[in-house]
Each structure stands twice: as structure tokens, then as C-alpha cells.
C-alpha positions in Angstrom: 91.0 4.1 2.5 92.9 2.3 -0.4 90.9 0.8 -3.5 92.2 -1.8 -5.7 92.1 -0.4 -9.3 92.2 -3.4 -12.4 93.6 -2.3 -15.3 92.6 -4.4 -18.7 94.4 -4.6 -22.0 94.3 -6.0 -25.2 97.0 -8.5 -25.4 100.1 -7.4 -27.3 99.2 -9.5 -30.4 95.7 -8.3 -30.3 94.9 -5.9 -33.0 93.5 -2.7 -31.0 90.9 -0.8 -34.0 90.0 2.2 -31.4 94.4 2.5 -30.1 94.7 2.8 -34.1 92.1 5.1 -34.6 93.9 8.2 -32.2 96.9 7.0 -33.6 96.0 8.2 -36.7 94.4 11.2 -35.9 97.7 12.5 -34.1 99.4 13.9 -36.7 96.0 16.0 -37.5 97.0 17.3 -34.3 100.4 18.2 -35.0 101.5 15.3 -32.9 104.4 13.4 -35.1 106.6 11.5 -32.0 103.8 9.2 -31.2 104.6 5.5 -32.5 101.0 3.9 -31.3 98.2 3.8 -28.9 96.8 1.4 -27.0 93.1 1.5 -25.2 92.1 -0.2 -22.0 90.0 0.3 -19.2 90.8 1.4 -15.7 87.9 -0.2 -13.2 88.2 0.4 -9.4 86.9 -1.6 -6.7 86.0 -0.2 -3.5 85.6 -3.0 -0.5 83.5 -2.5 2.2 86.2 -4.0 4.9 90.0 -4.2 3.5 90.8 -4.6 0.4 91.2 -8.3 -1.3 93.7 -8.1 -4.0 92.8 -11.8 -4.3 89.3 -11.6 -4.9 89.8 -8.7 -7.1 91.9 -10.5 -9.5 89.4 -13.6 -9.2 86.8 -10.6 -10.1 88.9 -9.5 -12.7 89.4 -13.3 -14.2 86.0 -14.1 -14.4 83.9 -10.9 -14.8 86.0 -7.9 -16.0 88.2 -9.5 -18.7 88.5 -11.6 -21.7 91.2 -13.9 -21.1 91.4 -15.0 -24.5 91.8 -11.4 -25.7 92.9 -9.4 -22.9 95.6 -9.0 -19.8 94.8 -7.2 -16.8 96.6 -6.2 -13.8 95.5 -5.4 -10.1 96.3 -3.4 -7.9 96.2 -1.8 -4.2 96.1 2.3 -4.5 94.8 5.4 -1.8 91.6 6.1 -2.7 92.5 10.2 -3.0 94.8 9.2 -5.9 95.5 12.2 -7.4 95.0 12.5 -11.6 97.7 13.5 -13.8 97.8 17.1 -14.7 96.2 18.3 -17.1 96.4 21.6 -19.4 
């Protein structure tokens, strides 16, 4: 059954303390090629009949993100999505 996944970030002029943070710790790492890092928050929503990419984003609008301070983006995915590999 597909899900509808909202994806929220700091606007672009928005400084982003915790993207800075790993940032800086990369090269500890011996990660050099990394210009920044940004950090957001994936939330999926699970409907119990189809999915409403409408309501979602009014979801998203008035519950899950900070307009002043953040964008977000919705939308439709299979709920099995698989993760990116990992080693």
C-alpha cells in the first residue's frame, strides 16, 4: 500500500547548527570532498483508505513544519521502500 512520506528542511538561508556540526566532524573521518550538510526529518503517513497527498501537505503546513523556518515536500511512495545500502 503506498504511504505518503514529508520531508522537512531548513530553508536555504536558515543557518542549520546540527548540518554544521557533521560537517565538521568529516574530515576527523578522513572525509575531505564533503562541502556541507544539511539535517531534516523524513515523517511518513500511513492512511487508513488511500492516500491524500492533499491532506498530507495540509498536515504538513499546519502540524509538521515551521513555515517561517522550514520547506517541506510530500510525497506518494510503496510502503516496502527499500533503504539505501548500507556497509
Amino acid at each position: 500500500m503506498p504511504r505518503v512520506v514529508v520531508d522537512v528542511m531548513l530553508k536555504p538561508e536558515i543557518l542549520d547548527p546540527q548540518g554544521q556540526a557533521v560537517a565538521n566532524a568529516l574530515p576527523r573521518l578522513g572525509v575531505e570532498d564533503v562541502a556541507s550538510v544539511r539535517i531534516g526529518r523524513r515523517i511518513e503517513i500511513d492512511f487508513t483508505g488511500e492516500p491524500d497527498l492533499d491532506r498530507a501537505r495540509e498536515i504538513a503546513d499546519k502540524l509538521l513544519a515551521n513555515p517561517v523556518i522550514e520547506d517541506f515536500t510530500v510525497r506518494l511512495v510503496e510502503a516496502a521502500e527499500p533503504a539505501e545500502a548500507r556497509s
